[in-house]
MDTraj code that builds the backbone (N, CA, C; nanometers):
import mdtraj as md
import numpy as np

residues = "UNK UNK UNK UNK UNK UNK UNK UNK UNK UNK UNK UNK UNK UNK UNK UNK UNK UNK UNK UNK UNK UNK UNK UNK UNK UNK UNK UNK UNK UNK UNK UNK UNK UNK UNK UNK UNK UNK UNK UNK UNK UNK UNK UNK UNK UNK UNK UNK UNK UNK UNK UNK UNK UNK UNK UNK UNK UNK UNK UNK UNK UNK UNK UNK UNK UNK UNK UNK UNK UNK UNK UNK UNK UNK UNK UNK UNK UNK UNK UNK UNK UNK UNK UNK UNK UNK UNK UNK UNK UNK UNK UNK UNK UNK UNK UNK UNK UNK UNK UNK UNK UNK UNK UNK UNK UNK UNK UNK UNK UNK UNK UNK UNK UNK UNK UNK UNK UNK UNK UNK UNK UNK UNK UNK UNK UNK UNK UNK UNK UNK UNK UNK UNK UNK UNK UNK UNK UNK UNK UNK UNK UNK UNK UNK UNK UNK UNK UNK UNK UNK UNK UNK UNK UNK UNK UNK UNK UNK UNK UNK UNK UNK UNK UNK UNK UNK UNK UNK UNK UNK UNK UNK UNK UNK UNK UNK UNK UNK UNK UNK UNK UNK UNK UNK UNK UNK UNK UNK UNK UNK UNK UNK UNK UNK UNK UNK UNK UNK UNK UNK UNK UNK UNK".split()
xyz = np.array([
    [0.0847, -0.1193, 0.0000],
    [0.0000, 0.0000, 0.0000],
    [0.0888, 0.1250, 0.0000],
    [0.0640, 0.2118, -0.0849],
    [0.1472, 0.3643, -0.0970],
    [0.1267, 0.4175, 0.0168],
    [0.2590, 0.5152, 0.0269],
    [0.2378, 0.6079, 0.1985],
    [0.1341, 0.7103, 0.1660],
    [0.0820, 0.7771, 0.1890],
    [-0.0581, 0.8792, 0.1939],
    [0.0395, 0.9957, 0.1588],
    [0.1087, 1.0335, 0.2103],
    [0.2065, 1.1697, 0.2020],
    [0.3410, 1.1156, 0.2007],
    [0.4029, 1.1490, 0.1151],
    [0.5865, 1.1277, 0.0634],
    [0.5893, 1.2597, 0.1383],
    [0.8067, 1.2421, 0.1331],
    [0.8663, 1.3653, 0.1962],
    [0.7921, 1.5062, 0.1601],
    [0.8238, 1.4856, 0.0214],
    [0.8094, 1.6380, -0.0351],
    [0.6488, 1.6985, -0.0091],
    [0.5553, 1.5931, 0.0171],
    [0.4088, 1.6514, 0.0845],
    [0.4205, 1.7419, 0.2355],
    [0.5337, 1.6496, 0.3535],
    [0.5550, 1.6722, 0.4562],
    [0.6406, 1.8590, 0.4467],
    [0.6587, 1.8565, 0.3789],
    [0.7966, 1.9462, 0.3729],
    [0.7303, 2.0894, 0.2740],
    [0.6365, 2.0937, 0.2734],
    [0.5360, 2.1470, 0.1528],
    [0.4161, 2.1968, 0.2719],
    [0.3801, 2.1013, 0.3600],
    [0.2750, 2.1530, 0.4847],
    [0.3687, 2.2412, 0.5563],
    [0.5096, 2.1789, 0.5541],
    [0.5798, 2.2474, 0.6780],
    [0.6049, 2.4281, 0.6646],
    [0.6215, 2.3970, 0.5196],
    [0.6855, 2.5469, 0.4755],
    [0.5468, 2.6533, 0.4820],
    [0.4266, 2.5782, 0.4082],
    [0.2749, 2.6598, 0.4743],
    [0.3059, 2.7056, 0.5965],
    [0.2730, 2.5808, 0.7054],
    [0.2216, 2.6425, 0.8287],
    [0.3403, 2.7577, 0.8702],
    [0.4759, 2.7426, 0.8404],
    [0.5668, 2.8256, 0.8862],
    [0.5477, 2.9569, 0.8101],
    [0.5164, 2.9555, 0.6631],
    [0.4852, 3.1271, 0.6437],
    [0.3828, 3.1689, 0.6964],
    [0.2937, 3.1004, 0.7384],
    [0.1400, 3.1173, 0.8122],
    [0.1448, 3.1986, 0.9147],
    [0.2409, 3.1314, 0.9701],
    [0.2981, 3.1446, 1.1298],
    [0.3317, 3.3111, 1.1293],
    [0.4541, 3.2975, 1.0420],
    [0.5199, 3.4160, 0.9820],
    [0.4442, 3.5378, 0.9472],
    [0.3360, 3.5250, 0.8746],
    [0.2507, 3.6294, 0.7982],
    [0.1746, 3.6642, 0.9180],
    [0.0970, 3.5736, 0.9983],
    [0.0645, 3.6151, 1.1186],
    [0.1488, 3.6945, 1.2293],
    [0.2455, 3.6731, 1.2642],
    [0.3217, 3.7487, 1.3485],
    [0.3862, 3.9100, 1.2609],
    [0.3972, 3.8797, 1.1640],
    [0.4523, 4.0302, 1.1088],
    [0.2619, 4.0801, 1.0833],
    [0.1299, 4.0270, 1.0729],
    [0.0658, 4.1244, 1.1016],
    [0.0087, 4.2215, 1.2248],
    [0.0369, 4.0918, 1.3557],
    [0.0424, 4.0867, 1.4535],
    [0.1783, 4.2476, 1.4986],
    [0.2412, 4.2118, 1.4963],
    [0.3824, 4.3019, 1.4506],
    [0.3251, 4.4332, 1.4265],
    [0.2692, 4.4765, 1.3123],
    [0.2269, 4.5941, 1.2472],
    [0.1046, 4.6518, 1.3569],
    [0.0289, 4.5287, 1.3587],
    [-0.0736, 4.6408, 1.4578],
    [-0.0081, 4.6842, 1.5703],
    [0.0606, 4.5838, 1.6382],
    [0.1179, 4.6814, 1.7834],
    [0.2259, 4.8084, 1.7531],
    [0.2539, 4.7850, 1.6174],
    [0.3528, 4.9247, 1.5979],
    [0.2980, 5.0095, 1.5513],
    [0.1290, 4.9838, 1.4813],
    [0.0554, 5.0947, 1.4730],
    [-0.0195, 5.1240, 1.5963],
    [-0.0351, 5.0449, 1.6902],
    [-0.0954, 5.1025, 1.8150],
    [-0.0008, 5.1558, 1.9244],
    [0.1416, 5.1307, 1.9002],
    [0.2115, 5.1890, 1.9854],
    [0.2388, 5.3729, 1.9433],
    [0.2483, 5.3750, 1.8243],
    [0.2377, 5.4762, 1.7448],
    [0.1266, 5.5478, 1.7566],
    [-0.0303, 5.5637, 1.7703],
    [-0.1127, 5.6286, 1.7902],
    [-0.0981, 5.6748, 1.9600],
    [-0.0575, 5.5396, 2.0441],
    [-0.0552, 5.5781, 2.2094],
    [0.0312, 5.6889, 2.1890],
    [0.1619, 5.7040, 2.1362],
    [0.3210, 5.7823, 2.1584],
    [0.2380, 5.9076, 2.0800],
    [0.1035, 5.9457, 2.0056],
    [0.0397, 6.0475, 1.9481],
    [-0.0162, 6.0680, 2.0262],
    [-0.1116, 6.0079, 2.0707],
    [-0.2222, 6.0866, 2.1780],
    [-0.1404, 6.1789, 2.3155],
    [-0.0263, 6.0266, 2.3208],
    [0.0265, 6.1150, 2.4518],
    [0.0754, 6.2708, 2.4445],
    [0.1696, 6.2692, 2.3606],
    [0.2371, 6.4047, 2.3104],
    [0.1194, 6.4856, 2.3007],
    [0.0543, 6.4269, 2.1984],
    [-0.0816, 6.6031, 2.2007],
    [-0.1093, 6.6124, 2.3335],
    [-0.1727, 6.5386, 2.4260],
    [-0.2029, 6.5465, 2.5386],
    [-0.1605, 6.6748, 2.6339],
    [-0.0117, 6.6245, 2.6679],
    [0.1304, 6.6458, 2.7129],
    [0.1398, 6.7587, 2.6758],
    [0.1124, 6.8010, 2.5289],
    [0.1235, 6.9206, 2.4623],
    [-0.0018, 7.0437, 2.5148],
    [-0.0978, 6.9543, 2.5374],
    [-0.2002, 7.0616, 2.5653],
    [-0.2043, 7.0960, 2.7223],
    [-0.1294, 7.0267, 2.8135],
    [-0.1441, 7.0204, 2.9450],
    [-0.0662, 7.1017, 2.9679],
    [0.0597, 7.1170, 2.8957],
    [0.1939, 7.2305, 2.9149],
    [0.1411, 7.3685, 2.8574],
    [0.0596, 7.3849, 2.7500],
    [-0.0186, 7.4808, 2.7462],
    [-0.0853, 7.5474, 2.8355],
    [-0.1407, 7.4619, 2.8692],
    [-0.2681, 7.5163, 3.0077],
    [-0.2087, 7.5525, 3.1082],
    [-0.0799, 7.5035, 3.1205],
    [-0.0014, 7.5502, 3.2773],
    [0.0598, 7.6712, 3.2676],
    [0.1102, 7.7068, 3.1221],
    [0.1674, 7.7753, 3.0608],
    [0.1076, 7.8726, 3.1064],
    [-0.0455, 7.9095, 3.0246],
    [-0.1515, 8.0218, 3.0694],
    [-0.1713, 8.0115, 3.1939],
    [-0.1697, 7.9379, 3.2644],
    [-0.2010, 7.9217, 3.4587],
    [-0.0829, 8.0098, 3.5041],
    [0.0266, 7.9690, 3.4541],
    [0.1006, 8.0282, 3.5285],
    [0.1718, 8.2080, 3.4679],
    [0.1338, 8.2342, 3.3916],
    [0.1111, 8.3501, 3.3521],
    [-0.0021, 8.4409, 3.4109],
    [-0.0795, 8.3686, 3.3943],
    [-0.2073, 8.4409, 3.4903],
    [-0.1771, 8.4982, 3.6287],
    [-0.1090, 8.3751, 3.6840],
    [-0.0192, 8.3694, 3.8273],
    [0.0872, 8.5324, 3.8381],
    [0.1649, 8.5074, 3.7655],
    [0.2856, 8.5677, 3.7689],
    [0.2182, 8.7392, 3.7445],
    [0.1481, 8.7975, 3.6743],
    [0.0644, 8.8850, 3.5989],
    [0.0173, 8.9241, 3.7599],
    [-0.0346, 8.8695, 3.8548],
    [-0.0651, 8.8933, 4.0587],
    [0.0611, 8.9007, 4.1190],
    [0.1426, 8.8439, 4.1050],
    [0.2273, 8.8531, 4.1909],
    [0.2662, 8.9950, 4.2721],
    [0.2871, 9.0752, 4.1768],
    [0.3509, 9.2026, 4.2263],
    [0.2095, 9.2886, 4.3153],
    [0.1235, 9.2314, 4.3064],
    [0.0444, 9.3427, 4.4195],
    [0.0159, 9.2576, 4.5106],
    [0.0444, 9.0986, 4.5515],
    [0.0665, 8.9929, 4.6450],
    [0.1957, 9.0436, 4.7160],
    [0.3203, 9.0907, 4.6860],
    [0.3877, 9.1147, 4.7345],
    [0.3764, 9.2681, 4.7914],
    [0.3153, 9.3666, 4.7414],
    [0.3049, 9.5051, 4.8206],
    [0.2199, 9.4986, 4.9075],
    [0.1589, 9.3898, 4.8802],
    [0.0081, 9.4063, 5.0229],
    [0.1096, 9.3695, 5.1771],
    [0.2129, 9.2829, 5.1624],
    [0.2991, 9.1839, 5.2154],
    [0.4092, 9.3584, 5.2789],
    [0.4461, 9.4253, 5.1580],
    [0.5463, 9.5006, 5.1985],
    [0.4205, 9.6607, 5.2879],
    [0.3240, 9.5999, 5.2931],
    [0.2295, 9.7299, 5.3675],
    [0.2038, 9.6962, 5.4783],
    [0.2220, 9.5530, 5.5134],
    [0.1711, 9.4960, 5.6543],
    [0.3383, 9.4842, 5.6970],
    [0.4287, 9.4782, 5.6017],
    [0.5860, 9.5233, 5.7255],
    [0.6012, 9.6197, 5.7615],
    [0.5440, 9.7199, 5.6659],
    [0.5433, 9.8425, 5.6937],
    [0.4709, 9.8862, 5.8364],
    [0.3465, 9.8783, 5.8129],
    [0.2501, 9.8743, 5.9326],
    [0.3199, 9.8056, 6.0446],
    [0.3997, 9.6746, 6.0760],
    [0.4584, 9.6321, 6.1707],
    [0.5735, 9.7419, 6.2105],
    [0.6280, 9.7750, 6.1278],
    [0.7578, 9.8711, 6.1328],
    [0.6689, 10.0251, 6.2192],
    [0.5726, 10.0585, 6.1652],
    [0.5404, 10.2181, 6.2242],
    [0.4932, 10.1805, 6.3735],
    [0.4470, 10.0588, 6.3478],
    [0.3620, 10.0669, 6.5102],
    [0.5042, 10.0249, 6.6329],
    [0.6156, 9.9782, 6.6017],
    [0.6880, 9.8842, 6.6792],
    [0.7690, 10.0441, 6.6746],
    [0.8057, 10.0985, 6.6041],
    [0.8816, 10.2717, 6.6023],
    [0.8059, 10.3777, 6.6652],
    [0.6946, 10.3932, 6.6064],
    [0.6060, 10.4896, 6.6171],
    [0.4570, 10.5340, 6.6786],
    [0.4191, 10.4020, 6.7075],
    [0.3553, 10.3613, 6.7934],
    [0.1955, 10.3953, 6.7022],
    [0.1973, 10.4547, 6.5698],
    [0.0950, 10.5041, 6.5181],
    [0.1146, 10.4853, 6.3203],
    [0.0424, 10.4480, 6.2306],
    [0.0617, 10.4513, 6.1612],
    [-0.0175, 10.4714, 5.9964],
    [-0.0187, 10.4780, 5.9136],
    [-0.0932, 10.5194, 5.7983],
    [-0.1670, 10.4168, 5.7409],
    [-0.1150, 10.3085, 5.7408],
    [-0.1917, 10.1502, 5.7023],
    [-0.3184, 10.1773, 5.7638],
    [-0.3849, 10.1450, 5.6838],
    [-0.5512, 10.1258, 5.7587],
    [-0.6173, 10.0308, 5.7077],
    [-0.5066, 9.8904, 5.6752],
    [-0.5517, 9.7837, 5.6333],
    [-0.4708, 9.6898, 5.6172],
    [-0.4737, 9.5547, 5.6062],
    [-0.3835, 9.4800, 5.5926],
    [-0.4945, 9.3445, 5.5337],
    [-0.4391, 9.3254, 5.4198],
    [-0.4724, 9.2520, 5.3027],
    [-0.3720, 9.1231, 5.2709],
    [-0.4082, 9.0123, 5.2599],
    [-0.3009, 8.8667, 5.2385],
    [-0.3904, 8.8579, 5.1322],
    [-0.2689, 8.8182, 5.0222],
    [-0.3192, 8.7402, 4.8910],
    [-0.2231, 8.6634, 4.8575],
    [-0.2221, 8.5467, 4.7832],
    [-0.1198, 8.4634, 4.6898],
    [-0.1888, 8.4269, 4.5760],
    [-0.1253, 8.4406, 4.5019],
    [-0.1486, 8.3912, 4.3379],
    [-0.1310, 8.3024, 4.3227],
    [-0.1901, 8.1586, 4.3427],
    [-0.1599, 8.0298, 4.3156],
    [-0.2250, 7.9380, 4.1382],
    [-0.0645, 7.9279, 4.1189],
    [-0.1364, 7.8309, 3.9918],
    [-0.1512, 7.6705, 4.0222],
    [-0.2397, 7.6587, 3.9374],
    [-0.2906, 7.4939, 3.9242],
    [-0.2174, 7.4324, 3.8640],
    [-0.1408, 7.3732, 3.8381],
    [-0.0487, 7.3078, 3.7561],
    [-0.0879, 7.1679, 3.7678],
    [-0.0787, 7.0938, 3.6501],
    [-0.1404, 6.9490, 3.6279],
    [-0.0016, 6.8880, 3.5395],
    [-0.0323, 6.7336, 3.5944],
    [0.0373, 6.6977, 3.5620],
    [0.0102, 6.5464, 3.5053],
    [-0.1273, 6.5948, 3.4999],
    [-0.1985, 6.4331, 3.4724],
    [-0.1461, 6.3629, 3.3650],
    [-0.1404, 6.4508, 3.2166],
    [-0.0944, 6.3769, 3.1454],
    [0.0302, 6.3042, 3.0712],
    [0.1432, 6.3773, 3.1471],
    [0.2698, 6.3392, 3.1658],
    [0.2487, 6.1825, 3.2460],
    [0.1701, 6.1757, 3.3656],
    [0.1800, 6.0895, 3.4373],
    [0.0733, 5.9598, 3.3591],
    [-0.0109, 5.9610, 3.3012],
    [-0.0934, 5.8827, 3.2462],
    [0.0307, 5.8410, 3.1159],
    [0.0606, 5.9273, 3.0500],
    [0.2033, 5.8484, 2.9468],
    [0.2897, 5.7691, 2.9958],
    [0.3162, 5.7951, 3.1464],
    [0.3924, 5.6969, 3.1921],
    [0.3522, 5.5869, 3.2213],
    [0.2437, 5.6040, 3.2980],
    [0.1398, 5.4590, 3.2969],
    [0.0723, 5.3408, 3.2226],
    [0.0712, 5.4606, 3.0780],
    [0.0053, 5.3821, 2.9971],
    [0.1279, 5.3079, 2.9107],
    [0.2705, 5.3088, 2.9105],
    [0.3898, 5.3249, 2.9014],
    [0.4169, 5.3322, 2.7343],
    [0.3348, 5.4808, 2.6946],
    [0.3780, 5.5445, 2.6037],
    [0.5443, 5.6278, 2.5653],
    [0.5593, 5.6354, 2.7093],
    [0.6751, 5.7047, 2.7234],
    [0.8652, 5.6603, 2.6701],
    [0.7776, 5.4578, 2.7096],
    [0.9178, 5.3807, 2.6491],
    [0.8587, 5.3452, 2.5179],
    [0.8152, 5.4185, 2.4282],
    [0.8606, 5.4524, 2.2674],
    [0.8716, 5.5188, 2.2136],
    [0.8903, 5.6377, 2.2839],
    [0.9574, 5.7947, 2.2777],
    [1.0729, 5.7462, 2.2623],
    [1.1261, 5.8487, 2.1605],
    [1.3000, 5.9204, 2.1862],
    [1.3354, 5.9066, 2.3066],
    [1.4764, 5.9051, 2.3759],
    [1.4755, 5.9530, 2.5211],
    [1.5155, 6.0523, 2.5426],
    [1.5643, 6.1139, 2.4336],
    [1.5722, 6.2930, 2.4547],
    [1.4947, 6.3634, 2.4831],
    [1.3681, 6.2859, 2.3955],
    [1.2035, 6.3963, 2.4243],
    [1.1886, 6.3896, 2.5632],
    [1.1891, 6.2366, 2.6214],
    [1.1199, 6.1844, 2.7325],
    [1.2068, 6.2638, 2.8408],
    [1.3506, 6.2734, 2.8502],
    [1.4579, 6.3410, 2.9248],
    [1.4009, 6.5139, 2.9536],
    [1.3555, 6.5648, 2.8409],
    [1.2890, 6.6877, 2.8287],
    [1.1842, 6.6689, 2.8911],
    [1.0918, 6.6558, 2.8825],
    [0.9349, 6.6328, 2.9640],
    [0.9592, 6.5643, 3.0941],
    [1.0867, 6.5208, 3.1188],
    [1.0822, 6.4766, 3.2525],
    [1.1935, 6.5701, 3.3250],
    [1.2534, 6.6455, 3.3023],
    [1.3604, 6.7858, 3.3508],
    [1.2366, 6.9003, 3.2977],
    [1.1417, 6.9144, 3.2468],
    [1.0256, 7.0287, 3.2528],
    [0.9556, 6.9885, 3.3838],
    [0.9003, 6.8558, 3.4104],
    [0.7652, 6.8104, 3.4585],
    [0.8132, 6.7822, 3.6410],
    [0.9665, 6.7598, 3.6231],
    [1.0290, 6.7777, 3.7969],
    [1.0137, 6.9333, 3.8008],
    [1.0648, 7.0007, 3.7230],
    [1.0906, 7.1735, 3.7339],
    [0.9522, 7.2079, 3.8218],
    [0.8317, 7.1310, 3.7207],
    [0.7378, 7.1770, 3.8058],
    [0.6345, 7.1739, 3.9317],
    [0.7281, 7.0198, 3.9562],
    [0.6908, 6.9435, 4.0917],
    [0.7690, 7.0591, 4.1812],
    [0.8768, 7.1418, 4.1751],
    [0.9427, 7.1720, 4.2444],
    [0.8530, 7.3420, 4.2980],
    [0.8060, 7.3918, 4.2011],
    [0.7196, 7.4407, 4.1639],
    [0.5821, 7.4862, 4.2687],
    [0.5402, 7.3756, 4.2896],
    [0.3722, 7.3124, 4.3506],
    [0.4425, 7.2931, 4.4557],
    [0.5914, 7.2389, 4.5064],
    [0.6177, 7.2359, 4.6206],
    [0.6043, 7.3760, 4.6670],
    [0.7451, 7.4604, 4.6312],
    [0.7129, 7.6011, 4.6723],
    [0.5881, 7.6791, 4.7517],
    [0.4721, 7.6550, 4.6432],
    [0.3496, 7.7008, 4.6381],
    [0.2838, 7.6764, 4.8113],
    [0.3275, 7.5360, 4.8246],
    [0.2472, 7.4760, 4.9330],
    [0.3300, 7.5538, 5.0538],
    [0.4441, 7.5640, 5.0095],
    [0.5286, 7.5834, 5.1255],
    [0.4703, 7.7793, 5.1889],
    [0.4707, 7.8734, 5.0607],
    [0.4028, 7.9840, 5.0789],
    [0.2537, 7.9747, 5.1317],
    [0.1910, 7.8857, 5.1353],
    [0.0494, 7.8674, 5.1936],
    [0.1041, 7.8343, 5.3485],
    [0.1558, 7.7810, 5.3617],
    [0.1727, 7.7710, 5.5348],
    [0.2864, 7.8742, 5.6092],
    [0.3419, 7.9324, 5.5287],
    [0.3980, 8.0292, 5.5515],
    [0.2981, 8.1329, 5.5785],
    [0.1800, 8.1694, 5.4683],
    [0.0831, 8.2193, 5.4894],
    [-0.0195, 8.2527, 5.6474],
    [0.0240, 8.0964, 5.6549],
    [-0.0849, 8.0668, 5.8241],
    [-0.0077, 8.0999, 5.9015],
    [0.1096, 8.0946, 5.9155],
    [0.1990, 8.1535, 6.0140],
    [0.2028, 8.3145, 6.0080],
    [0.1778, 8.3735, 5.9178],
    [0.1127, 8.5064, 5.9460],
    [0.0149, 8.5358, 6.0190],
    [-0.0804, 8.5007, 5.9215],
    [-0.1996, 8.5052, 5.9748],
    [-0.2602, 8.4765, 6.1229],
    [-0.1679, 8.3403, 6.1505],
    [-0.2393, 8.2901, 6.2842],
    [-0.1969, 8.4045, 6.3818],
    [-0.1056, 8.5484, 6.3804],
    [-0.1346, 8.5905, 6.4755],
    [-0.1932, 8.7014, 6.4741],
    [-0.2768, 8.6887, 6.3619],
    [-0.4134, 8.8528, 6.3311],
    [-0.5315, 8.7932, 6.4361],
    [-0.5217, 8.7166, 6.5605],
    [-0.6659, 8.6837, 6.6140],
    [-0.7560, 8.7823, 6.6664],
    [-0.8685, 8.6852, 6.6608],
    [-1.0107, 8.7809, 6.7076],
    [-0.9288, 8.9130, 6.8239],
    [-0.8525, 8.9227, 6.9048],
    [-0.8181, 8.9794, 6.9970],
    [-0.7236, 9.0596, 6.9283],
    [-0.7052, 9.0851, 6.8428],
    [-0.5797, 9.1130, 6.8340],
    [-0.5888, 9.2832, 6.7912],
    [-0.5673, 9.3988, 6.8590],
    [-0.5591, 9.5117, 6.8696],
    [-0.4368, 9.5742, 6.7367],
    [-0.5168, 9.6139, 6.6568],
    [-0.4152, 9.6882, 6.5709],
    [-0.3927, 9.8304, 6.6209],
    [-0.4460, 9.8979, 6.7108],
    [-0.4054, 9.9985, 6.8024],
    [-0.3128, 10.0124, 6.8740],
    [-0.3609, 9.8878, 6.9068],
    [-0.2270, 9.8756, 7.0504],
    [-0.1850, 9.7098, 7.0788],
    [-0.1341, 9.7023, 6.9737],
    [-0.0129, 9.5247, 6.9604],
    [0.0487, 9.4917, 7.0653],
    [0.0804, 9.3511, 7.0999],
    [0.1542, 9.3208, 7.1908],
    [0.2765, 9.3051, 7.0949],
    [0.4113, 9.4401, 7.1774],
    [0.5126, 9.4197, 7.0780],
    [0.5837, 9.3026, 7.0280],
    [0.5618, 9.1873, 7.0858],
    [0.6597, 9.0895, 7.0794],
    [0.5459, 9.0030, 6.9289],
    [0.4468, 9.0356, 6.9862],
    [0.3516, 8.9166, 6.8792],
    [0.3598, 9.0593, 6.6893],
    [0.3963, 9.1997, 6.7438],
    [0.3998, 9.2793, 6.5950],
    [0.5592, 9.2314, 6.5444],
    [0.6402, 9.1925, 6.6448],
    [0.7975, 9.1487, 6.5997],
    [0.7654, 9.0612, 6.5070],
    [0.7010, 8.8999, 6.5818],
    [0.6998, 8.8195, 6.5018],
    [0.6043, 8.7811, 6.3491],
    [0.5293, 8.8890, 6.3813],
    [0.4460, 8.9206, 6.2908],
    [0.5339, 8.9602, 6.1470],
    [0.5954, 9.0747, 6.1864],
    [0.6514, 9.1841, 6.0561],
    [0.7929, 9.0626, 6.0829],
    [0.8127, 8.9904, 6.0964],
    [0.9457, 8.8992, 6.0874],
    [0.8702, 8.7496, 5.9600],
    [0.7951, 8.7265, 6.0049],
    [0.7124, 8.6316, 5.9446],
    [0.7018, 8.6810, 5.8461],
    [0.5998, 8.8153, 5.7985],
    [0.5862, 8.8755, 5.7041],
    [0.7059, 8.8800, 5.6282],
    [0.8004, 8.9561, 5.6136],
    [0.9284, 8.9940, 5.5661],
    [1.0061, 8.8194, 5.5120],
    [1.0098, 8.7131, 5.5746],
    [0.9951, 8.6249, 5.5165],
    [0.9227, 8.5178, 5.4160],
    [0.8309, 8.5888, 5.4446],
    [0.7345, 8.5199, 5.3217],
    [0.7273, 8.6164, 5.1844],
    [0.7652, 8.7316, 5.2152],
    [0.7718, 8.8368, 5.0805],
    [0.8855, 8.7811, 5.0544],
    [0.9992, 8.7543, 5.1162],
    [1.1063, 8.7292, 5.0488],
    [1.0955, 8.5827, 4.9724],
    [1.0481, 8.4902, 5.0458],
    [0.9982, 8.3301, 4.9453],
    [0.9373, 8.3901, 4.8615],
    [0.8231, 8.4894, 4.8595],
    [0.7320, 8.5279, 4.7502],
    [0.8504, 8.5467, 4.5963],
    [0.8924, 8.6096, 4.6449],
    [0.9923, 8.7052, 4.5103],
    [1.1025, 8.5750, 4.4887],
    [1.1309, 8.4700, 4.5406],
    [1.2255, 8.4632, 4.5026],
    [1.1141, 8.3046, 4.4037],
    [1.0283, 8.2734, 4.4016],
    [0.8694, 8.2067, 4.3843],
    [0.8672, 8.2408, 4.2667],
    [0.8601, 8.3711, 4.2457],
    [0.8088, 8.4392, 4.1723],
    [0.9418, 8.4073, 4.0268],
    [1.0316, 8.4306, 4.0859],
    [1.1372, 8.4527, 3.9731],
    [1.1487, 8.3166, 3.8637],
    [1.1316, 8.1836, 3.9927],
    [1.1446, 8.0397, 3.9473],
    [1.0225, 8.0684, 3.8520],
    [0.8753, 8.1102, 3.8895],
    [0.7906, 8.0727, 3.8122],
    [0.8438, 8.1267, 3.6795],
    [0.8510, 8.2402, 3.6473],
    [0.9272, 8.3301, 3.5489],
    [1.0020, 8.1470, 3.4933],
    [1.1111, 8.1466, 3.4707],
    [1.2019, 8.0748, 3.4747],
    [1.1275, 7.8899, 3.4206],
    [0.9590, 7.8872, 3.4660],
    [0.8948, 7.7438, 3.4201],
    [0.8039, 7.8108, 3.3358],
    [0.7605, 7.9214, 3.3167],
    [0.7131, 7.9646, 3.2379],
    [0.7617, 7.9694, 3.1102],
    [0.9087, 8.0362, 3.0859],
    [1.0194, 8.0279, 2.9903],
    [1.0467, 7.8715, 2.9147],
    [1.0402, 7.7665, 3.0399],
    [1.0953, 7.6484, 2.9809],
    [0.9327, 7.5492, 2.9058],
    [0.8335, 7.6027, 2.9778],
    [0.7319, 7.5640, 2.8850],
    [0.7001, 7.6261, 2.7419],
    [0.7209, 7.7508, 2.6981],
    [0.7540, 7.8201, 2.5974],
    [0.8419, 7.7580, 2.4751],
    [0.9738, 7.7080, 2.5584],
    [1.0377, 7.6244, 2.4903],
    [0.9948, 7.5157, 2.4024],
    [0.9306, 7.3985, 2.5246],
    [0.9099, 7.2592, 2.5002],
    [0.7976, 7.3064, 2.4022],
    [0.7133, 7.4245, 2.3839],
    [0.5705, 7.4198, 2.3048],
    [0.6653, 7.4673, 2.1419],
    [0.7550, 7.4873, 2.1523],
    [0.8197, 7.5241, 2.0701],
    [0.8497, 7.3952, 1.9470],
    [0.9380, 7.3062, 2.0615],
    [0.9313, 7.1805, 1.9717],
    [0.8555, 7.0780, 1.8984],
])
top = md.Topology()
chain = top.add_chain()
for i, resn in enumerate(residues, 1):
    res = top.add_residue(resn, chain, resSeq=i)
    for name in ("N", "CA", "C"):
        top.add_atom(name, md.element.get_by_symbol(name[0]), res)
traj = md.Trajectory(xyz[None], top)
């Protein structure tokens, strides 16, 4: 009885199923390099529009600053006349900070979604020396908010702008005078992430 399949039948299935195999994995292949390719798109626009928005946030920010800081240099002042002079022209004392929102969602969702390892690593090196700049940033910010309360906490219900207890107007216009000075020097960095987002929107 004849064999059903000779070599050259065996060797003829083999070479099928192996381009099969083949044609499948290089289509297999193509879609994940077209889907890695749309993720490494979405992210960037994303990324792109989020550095925008901080961009304008923090312009908005910076645009307050300077009458955040005179309200700051009117209440040292006011500490200064009453602790000298015992009387003074202030007939008000006003706290403000200009705080921007800064997001960072979509830097952090690229990383997650790990769009980020099929980036360049130059890009990624860039968006990640922008996106610390601005962690450093939001730190600051927080740090001037409790700096803030340490002012403030000693304007209490009791508290006589007539007639101060000198030691609590010391630490007052000492407090103050330190937080104008974080303010300005706040202020300059923002300047400075403002500039480097300008940049990156550049590229």
């Amino acid at each position: 009885m004849a064999a059903k399949y000779n070599l050259g039948d065996y060797a003829f299935q083999f070479i099928t199923i192996t381009i099969g195999v083949l044609i499948a994995l290089l289509i297999n292949g193509l879609v994940e390099w077209n889907r890695d390719r749309e993720l490494v798109a979405d992210a960037r626009r994303m990324i792109a529009l989020e550095i925008a928005d901080n961009k304008k946030d923090i312009d908005a920010t910076l645009s307050g600053v300077k009458g955040d800081i005179e309200k700051f240099e009117s209440a040292i002042q006011f500490a200064t006349d009453m602790l000298t002079k015992k009387k003074t022209t202030i007939t008000e004392l006003n706290f403000h900070l200009n705080l921007a929102d800064l997001s960072a969602t979509s830097w952090r969702t690229a990383e997650r979604t790990g769009a980020l390892s099929h980036m360049e690593y130059s890009e990624v090196q860039k968006y990640s020396k922008l996106y610390d700049f601005q962690d450093l940033i939001v730190e600051q910010q927080r740090n001037l908010v409790g700096q803030l309360g340490l002012v403030t906490a000693i304007l209490s219900p009791d508290f006589d702008p007539d007639n101060p207890n000198p030691r609590d107007l010391e630490l007052f216009r000492e407090r103050a005078m330190t937080l104008r000075a974080a303010l300005a020097v706040h202020a300059e960095m923002a300047k400075r992430l403002a500039d480097n987002y300008a940049e990156a929107l550049k590229q």
